[in-house]
C-alpha positions as CSV (number, residue, x, y, z in Angstrom):
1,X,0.0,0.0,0.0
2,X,1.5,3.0,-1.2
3,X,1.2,6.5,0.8
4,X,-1.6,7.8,-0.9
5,X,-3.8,4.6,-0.3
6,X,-3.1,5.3,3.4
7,X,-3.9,8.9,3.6
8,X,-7.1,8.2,1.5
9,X,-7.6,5.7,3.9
10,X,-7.5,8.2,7.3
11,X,-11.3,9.0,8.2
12,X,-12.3,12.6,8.8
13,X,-15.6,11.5,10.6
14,X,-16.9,8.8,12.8
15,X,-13.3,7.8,13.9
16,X,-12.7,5.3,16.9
17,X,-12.4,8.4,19.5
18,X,-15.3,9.9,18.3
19,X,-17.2,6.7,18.5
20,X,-16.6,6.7,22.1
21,X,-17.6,10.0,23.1
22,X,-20.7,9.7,21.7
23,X,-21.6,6.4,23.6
24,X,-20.9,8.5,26.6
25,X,-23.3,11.4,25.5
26,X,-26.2,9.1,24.7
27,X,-26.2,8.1,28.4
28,X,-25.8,11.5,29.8
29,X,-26.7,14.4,26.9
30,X,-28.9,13.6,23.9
31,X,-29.4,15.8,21.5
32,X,-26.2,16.6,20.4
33,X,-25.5,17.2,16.2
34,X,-22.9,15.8,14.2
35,X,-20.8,17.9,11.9
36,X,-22.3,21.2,11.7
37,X,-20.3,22.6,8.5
38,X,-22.4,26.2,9.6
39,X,-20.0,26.7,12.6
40,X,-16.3,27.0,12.6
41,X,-13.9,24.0,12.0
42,X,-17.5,22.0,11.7
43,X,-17.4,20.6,15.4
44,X,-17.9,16.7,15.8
45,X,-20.4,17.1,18.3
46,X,-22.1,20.7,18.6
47,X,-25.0,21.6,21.2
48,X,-26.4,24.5,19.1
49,X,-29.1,25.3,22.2
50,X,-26.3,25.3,24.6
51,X,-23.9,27.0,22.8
52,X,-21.1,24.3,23.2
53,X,-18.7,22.3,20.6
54,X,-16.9,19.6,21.1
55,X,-13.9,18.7,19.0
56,X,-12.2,15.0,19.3
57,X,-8.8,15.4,18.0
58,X,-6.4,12.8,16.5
59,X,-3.2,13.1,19.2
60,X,-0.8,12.8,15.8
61,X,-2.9,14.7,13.4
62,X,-3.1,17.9,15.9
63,X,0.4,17.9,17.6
64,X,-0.7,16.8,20.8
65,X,1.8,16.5,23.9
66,X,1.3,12.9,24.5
67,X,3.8,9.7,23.5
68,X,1.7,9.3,20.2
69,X,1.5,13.4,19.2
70,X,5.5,13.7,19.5
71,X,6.2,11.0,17.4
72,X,7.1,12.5,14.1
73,X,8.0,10.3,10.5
74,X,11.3,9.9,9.6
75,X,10.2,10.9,6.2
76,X,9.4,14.1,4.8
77,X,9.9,15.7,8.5
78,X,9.7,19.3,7.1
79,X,6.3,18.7,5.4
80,X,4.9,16.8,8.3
81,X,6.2,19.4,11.1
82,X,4.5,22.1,9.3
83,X,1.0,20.3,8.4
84,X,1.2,20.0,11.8
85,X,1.8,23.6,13.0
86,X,-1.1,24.8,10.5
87,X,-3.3,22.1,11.9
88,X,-2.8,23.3,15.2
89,X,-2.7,27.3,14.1
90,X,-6.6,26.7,12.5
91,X,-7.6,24.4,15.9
92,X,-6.8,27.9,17.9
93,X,-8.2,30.3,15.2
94,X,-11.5,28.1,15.3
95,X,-11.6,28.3,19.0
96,X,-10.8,32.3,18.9
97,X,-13.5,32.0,16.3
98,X,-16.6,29.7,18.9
99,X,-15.3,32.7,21.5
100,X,-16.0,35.4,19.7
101,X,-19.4,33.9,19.2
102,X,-20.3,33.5,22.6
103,X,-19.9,29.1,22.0
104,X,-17.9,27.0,24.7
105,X,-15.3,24.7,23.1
106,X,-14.0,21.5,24.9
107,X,-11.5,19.3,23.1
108,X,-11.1,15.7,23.9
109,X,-8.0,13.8,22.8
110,X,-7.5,10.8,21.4
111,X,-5.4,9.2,24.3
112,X,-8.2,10.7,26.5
113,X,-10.9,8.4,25.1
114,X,-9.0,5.1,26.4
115,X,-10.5,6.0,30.3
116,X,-14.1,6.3,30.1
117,X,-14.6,7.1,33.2
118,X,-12.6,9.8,33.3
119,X,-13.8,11.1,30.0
120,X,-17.4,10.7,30.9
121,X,-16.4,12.8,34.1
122,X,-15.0,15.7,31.8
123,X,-18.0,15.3,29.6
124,X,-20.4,15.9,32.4
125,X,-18.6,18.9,33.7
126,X,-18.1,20.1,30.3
127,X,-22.3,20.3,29.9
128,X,-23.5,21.2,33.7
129,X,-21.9,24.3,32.9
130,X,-24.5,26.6,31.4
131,X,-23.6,28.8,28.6
């Protein structure tokens, strides 16, 4: 498989991570919509009554801080070193952009999704507080 079968391959939506979160909301927050492409950076979970966005971010993809978001391919490190600094320069312009409209934004991880209980914990905070 070549590098462009593999890229083609990376979903955008309904990803592992995102799965999970949303089997937590079911239980605790209904309601919720998918992919809004209206608001900013087209959240994967938005509560458009409530004002709040939640974003589940790929640890690689966004440059997190964890074991997984440091590793960086041997290969092409230039390219891959700035896709990731634009990724992460339109994650904060999107959340300057939810602020300015009055939204909350939470953003879970993907190495956060591995402790449900924990996430489900963040989750609930994350809605009790009213916009």
């Amino acid at each position: 498989m070549d590098r462009s079968e593999v890229m083609r391959a990376v979903k955008d939506r309904d990803t592992t991570p995102e799965l999970r979160v949303r089997k937590i909301l079911r239980a605790i927050a209904p309601g919720y919509r998918l992919h809004r492409r209206d608001l900013p950076g087209a959240p994967d979970i938005a509560y458009i009554g409530r004002k709040q966005a939640i974003f589940v971010h790929g640890c690689f993809w966004h440059g997190h801080d964890c074991k997984r978001g440091a590793r960086m391919p041997k290969t092409n490190a230039d390219y891959w070193t700035q896709k990731i600094a634009r990724n992460r320069a339109r994650d904060e312009a999107h959340r300057v952009a939810y602020a300015d409209l009055g939204w909350r934004v939470l953003t879970i991880w993907e190495c956060e999704t591995r402790d449900t209980a924990t996430l489900a914990a963040e989750l609930e905070k994350f809605l009790a507080v009213a916009s």
